[in-house]
C-alpha positions as CSV (number, residue, x, y, z in Angstrom):
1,X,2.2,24.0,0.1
2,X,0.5,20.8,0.9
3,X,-3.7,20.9,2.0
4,X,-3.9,20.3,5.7
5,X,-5.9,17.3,7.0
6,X,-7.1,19.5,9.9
7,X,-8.6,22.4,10.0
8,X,-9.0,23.8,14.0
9,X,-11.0,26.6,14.9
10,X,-10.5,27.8,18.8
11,X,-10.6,31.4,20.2
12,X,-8.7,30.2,23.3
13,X,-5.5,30.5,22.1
14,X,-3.5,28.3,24.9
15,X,-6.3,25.1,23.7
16,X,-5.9,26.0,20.3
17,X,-1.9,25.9,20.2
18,X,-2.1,22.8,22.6
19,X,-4.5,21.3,20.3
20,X,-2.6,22.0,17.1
21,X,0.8,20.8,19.0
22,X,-0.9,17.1,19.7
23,X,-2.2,16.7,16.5
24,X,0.9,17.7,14.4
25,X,2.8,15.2,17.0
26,X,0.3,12.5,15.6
27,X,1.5,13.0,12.3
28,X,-1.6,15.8,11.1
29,X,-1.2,19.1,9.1
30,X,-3.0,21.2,11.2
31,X,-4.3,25.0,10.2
32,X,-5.6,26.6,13.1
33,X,-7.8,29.5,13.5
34,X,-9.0,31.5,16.1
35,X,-12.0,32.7,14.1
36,X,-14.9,30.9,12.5
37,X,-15.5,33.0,9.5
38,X,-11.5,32.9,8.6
39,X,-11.6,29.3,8.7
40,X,-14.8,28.9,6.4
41,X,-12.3,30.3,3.5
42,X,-10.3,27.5,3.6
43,X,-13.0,24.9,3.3
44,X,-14.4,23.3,0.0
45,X,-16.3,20.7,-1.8
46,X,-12.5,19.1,-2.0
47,X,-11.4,19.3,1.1
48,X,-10.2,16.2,2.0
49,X,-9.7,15.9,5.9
50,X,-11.5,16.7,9.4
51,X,-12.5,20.2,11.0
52,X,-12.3,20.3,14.9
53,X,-14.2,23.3,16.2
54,X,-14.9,24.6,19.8
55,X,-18.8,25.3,20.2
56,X,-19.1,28.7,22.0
57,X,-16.9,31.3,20.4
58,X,-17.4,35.1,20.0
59,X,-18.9,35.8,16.3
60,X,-19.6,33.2,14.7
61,X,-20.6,30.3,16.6
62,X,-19.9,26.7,16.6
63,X,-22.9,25.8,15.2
64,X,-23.2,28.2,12.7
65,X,-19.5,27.6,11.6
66,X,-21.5,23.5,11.1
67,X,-24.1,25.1,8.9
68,X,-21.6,26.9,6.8
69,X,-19.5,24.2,6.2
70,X,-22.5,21.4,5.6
71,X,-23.9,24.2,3.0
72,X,-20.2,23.6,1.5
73,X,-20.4,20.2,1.5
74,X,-23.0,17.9,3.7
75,X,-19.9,14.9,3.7
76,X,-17.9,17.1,5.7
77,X,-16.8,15.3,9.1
78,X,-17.0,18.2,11.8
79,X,-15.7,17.1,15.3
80,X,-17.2,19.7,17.7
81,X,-15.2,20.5,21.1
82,X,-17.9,20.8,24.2
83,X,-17.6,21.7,27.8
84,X,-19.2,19.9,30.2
85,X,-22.7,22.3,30.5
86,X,-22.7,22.3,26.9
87,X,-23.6,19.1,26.1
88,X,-27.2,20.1,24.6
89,X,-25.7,21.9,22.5
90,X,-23.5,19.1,21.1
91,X,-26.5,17.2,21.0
92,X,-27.7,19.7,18.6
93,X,-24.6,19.9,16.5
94,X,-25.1,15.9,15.9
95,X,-28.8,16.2,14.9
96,X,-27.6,19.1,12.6
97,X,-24.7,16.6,10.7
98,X,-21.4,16.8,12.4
99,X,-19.3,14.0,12.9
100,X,-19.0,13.3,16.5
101,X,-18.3,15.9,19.4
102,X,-15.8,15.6,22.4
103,X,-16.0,16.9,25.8
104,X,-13.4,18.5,27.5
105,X,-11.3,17.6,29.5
106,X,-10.5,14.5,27.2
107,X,-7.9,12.3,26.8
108,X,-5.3,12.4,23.6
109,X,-6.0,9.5,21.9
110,X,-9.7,9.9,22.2
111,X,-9.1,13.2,20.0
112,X,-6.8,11.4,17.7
113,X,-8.7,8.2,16.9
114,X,-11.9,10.3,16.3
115,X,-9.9,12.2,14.2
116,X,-8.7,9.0,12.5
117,X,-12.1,7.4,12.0
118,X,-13.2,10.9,10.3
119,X,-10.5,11.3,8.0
120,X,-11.0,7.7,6.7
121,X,-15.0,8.2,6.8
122,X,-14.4,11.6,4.1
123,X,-11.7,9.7,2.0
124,X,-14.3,7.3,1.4
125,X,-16.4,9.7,0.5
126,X,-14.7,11.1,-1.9
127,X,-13.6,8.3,-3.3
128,X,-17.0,6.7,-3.9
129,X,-17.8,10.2,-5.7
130,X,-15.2,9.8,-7.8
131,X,-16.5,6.1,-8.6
132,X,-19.5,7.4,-9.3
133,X,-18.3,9.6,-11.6
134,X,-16.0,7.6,-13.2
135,X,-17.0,3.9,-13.3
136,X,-17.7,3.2,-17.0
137,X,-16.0,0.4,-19.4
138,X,-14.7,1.9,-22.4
139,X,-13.2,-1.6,-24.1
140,X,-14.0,-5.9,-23.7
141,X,-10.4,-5.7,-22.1
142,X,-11.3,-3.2,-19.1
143,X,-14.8,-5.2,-19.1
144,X,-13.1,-8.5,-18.2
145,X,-10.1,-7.5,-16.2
146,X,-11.4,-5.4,-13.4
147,X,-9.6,-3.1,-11.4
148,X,-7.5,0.2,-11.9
149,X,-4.2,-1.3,-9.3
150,X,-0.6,-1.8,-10.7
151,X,-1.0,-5.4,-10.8
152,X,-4.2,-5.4,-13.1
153,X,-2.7,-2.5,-15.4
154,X,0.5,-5.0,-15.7
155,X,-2.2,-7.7,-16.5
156,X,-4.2,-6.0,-19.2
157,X,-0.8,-4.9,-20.5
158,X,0.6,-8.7,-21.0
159,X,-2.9,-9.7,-22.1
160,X,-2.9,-7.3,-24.8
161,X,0.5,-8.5,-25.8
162,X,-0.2,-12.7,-25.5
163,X,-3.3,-12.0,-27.7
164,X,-1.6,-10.4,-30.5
165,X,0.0,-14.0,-31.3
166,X,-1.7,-17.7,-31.3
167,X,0.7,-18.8,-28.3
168,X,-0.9,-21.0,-25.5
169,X,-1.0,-19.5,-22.2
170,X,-1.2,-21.3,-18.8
171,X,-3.0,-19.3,-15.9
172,X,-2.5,-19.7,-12.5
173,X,-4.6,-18.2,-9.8
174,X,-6.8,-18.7,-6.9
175,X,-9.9,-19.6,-6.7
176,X,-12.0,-16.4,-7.4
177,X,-9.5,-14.3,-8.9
178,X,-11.0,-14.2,-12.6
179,X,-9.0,-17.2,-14.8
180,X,-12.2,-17.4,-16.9
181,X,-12.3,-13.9,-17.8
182,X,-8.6,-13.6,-18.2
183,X,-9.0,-16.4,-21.1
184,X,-11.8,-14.8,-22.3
185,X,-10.1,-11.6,-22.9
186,X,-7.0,-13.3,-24.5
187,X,-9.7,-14.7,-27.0
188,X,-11.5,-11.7,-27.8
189,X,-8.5,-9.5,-28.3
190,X,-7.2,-12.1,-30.7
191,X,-7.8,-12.9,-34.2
192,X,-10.0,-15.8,-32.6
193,X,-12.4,-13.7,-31.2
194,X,-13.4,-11.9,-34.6
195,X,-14.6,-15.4,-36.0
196,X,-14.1,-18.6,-33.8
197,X,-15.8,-20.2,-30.3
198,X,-14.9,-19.9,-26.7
199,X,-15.3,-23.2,-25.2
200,X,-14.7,-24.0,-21.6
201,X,-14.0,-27.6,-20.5
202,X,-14.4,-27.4,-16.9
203,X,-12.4,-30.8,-16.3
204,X,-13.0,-31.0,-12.6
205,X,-16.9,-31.1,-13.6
206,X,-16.1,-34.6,-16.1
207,X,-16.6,-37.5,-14.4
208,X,-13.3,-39.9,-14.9
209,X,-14.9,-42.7,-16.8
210,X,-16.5,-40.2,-19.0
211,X,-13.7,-37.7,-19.4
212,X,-12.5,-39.3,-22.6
213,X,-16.0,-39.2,-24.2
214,X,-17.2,-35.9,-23.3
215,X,-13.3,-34.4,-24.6
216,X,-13.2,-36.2,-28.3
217,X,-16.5,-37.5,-28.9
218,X,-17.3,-41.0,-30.8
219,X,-18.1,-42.1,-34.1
220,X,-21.3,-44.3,-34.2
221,X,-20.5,-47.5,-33.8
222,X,-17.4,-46.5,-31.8
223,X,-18.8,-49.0,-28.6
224,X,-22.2,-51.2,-28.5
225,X,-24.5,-48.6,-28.1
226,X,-23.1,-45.4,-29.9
227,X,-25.8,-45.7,-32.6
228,X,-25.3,-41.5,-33.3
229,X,-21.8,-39.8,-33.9
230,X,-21.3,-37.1,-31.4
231,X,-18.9,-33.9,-31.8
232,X,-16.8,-33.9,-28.2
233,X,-16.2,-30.6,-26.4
234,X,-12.8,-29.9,-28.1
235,X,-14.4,-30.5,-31.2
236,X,-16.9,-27.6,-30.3
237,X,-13.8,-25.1,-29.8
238,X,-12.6,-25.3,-33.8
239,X,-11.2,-22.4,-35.1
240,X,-11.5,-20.1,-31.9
241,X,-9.6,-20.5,-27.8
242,X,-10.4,-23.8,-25.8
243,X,-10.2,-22.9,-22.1
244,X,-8.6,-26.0,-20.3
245,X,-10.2,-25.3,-16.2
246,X,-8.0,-26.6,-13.8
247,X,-6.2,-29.1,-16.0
248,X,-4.3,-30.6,-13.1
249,X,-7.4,-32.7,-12.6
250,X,-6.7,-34.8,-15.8
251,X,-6.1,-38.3,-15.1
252,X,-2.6,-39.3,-16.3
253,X,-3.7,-42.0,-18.0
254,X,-5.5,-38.9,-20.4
255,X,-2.4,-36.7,-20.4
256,X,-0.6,-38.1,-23.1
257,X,-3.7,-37.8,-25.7
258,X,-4.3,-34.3,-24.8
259,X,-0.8,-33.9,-25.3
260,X,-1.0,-34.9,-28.5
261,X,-4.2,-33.0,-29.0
262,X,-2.1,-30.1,-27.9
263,X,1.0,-30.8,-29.8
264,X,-0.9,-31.6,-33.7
265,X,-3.8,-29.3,-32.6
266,X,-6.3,-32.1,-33.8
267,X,-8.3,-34.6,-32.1
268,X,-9.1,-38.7,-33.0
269,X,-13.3,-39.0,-32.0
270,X,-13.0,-42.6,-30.4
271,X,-14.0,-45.2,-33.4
272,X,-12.7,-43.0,-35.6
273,X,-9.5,-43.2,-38.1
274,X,-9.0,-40.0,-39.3
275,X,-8.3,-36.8,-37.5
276,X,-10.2,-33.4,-37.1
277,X,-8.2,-30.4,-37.5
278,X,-8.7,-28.1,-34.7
279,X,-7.0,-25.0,-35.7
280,X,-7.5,-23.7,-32.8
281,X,-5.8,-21.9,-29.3
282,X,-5.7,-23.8,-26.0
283,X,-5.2,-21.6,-22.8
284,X,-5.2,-23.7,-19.5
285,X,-6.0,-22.6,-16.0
286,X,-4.6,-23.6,-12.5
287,X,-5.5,-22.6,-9.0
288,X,-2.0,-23.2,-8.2
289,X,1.2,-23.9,-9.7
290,X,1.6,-27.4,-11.5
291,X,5.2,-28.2,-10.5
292,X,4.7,-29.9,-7.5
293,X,2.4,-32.1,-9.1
294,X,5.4,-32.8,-11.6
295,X,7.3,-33.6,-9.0
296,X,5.1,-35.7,-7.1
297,X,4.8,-37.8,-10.4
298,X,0.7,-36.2,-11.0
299,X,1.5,-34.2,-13.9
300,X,3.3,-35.1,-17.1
301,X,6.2,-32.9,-17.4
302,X,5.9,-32.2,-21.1
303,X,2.4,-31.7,-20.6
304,X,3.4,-28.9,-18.6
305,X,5.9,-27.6,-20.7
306,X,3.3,-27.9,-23.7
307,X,0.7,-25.5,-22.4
308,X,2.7,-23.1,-20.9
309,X,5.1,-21.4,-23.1
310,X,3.5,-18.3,-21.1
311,X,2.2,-18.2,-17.7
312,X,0.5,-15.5,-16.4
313,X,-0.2,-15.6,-12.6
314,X,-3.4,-13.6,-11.5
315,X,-2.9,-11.7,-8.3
316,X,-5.2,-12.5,-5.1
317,X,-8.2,-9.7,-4.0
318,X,-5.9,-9.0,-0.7
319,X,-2.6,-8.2,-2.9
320,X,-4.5,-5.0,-4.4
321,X,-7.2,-3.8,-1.8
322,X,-6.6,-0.2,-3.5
323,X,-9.2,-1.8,-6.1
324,X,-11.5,-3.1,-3.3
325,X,-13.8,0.1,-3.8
326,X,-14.2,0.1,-7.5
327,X,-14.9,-3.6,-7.7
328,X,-17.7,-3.2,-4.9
329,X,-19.3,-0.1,-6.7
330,X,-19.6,-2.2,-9.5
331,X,-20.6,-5.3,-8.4
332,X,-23.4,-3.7,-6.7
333,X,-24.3,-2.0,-10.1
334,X,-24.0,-5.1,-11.6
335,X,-26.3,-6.7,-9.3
336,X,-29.1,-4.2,-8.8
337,X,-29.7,-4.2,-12.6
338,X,-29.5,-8.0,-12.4
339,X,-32.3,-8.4,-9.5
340,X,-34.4,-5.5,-10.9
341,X,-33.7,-3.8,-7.9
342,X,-32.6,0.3,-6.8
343,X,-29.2,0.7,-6.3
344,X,-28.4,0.6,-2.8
345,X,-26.0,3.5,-1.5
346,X,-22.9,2.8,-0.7
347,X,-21.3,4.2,2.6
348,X,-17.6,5.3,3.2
349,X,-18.3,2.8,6.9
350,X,-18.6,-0.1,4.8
351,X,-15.8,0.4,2.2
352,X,-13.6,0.6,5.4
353,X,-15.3,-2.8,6.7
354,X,-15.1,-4.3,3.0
355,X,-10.8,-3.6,3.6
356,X,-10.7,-5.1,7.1
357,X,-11.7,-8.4,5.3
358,X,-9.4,-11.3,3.9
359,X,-11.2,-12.1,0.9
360,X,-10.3,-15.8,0.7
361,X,-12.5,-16.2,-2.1
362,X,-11.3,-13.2,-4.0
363,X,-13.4,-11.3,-6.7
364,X,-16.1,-14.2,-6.6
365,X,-16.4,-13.7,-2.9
366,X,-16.7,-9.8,-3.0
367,X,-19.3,-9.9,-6.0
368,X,-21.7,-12.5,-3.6
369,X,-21.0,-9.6,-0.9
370,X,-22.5,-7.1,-3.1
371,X,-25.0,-9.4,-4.1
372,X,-26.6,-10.1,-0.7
373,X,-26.2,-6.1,0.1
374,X,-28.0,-5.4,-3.0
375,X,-30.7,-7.7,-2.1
376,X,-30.5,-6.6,1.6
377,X,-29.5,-9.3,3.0
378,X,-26.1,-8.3,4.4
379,X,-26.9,-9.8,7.7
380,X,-26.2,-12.9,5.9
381,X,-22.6,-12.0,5.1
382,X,-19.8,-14.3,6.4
383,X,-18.1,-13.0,9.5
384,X,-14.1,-13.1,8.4
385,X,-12.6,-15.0,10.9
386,X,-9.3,-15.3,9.4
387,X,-8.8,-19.0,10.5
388,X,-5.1,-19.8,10.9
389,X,-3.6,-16.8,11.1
390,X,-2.1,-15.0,13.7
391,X,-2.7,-12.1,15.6
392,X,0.2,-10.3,13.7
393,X,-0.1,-12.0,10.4
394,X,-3.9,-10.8,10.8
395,X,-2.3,-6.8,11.9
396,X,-0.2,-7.2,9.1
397,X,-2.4,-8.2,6.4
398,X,-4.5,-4.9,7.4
399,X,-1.8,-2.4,7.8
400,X,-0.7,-3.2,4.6
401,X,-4.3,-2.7,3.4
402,X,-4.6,0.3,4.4
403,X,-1.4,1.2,3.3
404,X,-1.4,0.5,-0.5
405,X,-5.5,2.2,-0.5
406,X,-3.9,5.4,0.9
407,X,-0.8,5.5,-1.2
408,X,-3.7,4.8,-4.5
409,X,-5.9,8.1,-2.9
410,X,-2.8,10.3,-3.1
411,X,-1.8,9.0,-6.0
412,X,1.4,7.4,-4.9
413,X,2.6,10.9,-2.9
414,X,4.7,9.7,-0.3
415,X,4.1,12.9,1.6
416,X,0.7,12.9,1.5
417,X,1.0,9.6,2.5
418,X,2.9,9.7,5.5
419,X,0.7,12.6,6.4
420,X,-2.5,11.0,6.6
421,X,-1.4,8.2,8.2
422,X,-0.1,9.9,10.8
423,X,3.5,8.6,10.5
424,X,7.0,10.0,9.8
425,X,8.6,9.6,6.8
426,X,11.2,7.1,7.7
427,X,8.2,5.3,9.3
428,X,6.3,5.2,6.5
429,X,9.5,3.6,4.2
430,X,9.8,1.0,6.5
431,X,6.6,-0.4,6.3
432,X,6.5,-0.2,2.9
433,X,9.5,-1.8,2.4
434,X,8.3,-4.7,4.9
435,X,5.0,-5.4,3.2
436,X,7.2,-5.4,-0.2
437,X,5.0,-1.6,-1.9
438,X,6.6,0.5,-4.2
439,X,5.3,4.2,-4.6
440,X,5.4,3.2,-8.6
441,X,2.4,1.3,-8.5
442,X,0.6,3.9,-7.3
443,X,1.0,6.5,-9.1
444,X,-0.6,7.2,-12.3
């Protein structure tokens, strides 16, 4: 028998079976009650949905039934039902801690939306407890590659694998969506990261007449004014992972020597005759695939072919908003230890604001987020204005949102799913299958 998502308490048994009729139409499980104190059995520190109560009922009352439940649970969104003269009273109930109240007569989607907005409001909940409770790094992998989603769990999975061999990996990703940390756990789960370096070479950051220089180093004597030898940034990386970042930006009149610095795994310091051995593991990043610049004659085609026997594309912040909640809990720990500063709570409102976002700028962007609300300056945050996208493509990109985060809170049960989302089962199939989700991602 699956939990209801309501829980409805009227003595008026033509409201209460009208009430449970237009909820269960909306896609609820409703359990009504006609009694207060029955009702009160059915409700625990789990319970993961909404109770709708009437205020003046015979026994116990409306707002004692809110004081029973709030001694259950505080977190507990109670919508309270109010005629028109009662309105103090509802009043009352809000000071007290329930949700919202209604007054009667009121319109159907007014109850469902409210209803809505509270069952999102205690899934939050719940789910930051369960953060709270369980956000703890347990290995360098888990450390470095964030996030509990199918994608990520796929990710650590071929990470783990890659690492166990010296092959050179190529990753492609957005800007913001972790390439660094990716490398940096390929190295430390290898046999380099027991003894040898991680260098990055940021090669957007070199200037072009300089590139050369700063990669190999010189020799002295190499050019008038070289009166010192100096070790280049490859050099630096012997026996342990170079990190190529964004090696599209080489000039192709460098590709070919870092193809051969690839291909021997040795560099030539200009002014110098004899090669240094480098012994070591290159793995190259991207912010988006290199082909085109192949095609558009950019790119040196066995340059490409060199460095990435094994790509591994990194997914963007959007494509797994199930992990939005974890991320943010941690960032903001991250942060407040960082600053020196208390630990901010976090509210269910704003993890359902943090998922209504785009998050162009992917895990970088939602660690600045938590940054500024750490330091309490979320004021400051960019408004999303999703420029260049459409109304629908804008619809879409949230529906599916809050799809994937309620099939990761039920744990991938379709049922539960389509339940607390208010929409049938074929319903609920078809939008999956539109936004291309599979319930095996989601389930543990």
């Amino acid at each position: 028998m699956s939990e209801p998502d309501i829980i409805l308490v009227d003595d008026d048994e033509d409201i209460r079976l009208s009430l449970s009729q237009t909820l269960e139409l909306a896609g609820h499980d409703v359990l009504a009650f006609a009694r207060a104190d029955r009702a009160i059995e059915r409700i625990g520190p789990d319970f993961g949905g909404v109770v709708v109560s009437d205020i003046k009922m015979p026994g116990m009352d409306g707002l004692q039934f809110l004081d029973a439940i709030l001694d259950i649970d505080m977190a507990i969104p109670v919508v309270m039902i109010t005629g028109h003269g009662d309105i103090p009273l509802a009043v009352e109930a809000l000071g007290k801690g329930a949700f919202d109240f209604i007054e009667k007569p009121f319109a159907k989607d007014r109850l469902t939306s409210t209803i809505e907005r509270g069952i999102d409001h205690r899934r939050m909940t719940l789910e930051l407890r369960d953060l709270r409770e369980t956000t703890t790094v347990d290995s360098p992998l888990d450390s470095l590659i964030l996030g509990n989603s199918a994608p990520i769990a796929e990710l650590r999975r071929k990470v783990a694998t890659i690492a166990e061999s010296t092959i050179d990996v190529l990753i492609v990703g957005a800007t913001g969506t972790g390439k660094e940390h990716v490398a940096r756990a390929i190295h430390h789960m290898s046999g380099q990261g027991r003894e040898g370096p991680f260098v990055t070479v940021n090669l957007t950051a070199l200037p072009e007449s300089q590139i050369e220089i700063e990669l190999f180093g010189y020799v002295a004597g190499a050019f008038p004014g070289a009166a010192r030898s100096r070790i280049g940034r490859l050099e630096h990386g012997r026996g342990g992972t170079i990190f190529l970042d964004e090696i599209g930006s080489v000039p192709l009149s460098l590709q070919a020597k870092l193809l051969r610095v690839i291909e021997d795994r040795a560099i030539v310091p200009l002014g110098a005759s004899d090669p240094v051995p480098l012994e070591a593991r290159f793995v190259a990043s991207s912010r988006s695939p290199l082909e085109p610049l192949v095609a558009a004659g950019e790119f040196r085609d066995d340059l490409l072919y060199r460095i990435n026997p094994v790509t591994i594309h990194l997914p963007a912040l959007a494509d797994r908003p199930e992990d939005l909640p974890r991320l943010f809990q941690r960032f903001v720990t991250d942060a407040a230890r960082r600053f020196k500063k208390p630990e901010p709570a976090i509210t269910p409102e704003r993890l359902i604001e943090l998922g209504h976002r785009t998050w162009a700028g992917n895990m970088r962007e939602l660690r600045n987020a938590a940054e500024l609300f750490v330091l309490g300056l979320e004021s400051e945050m960019p408004i999303e204005t999703a420029a260049g996208q459409t109304l629908p493509e804008r619809m879409d990109r949230i529906e599916r949102g809050i799809i994937a985060a309620t099939l990761a809170a039920q744990n991938g049960s379709l049922k539960a799913t389509y339940e607390v989302l208010g929409l049938s089962r074929k319903t609920l199939y078809d939008k999956m299958q539109k936004h291309g989700l599979r319930r095996e991602e989601f389930s543990s």
